[in-house]
TIFI-846799 format. One record per residue (C-alpha): x, y, z; residue in one letter. Coordinates in steps of 0.5 Angstrom, whole numbers, padded with zeros to 4 digits, always signed. Layout:
XYZa ...
This chain:
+0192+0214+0166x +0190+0210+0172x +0193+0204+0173x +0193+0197+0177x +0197+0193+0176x +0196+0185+0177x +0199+0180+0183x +0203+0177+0177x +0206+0185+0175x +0213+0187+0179x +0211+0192+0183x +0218+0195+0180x +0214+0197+0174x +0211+0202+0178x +0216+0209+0179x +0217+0208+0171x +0209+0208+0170x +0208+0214+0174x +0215+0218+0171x +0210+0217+0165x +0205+0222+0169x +0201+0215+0170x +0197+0214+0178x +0199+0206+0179x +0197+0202+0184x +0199+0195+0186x +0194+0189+0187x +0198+0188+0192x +0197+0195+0196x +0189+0193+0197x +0189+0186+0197x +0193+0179+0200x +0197+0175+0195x +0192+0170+0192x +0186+0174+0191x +0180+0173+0187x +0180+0176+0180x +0173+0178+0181x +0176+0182+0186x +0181+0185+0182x +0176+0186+0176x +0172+0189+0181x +0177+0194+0183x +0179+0196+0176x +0172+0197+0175x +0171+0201+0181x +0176+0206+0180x +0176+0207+0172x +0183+0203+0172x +0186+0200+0166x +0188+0193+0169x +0195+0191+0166x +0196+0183+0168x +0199+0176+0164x +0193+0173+0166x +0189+0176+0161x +0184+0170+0159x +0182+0169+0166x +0179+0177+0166x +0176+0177+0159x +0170+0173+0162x +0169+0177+0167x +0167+0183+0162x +0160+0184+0161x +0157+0182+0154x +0155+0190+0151x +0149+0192+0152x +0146+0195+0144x 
């Protein structure tokens, strides 16, 4: 699985994910501290990454309504 960890993820939870065969990456690998979350929704989007983050409810209204 391709993921991105968010600024508020340890970035020590990266080899664990990876010994589990996933492709990580840290928010903070692309971004300085403190980027906008459109940015990262963006960036997860872009990639076709599960974003893993606490803030949740921040990201959720950034998702599209879906289309029928």
């Amino acid at each position: 699985m391709r993921v991105l960890l968010d600024e508020n993820i340890t970035q020590k939870s990266i080899p664990v994910l990876e010994k589990y065969g996933h492709n990580v990456i840290h928010v903070l690998n692309r971004f300085s501290a403190g980027g906008s979350d459109e940015e990262v929704f963006k960036l997860a989007l872009e990639e076709k990454r599960a974003l893993i983050t606490l803030n949740g409810k921040d990201f959720v209204i950034l998702i599209p309504p879906r289309k029928e």
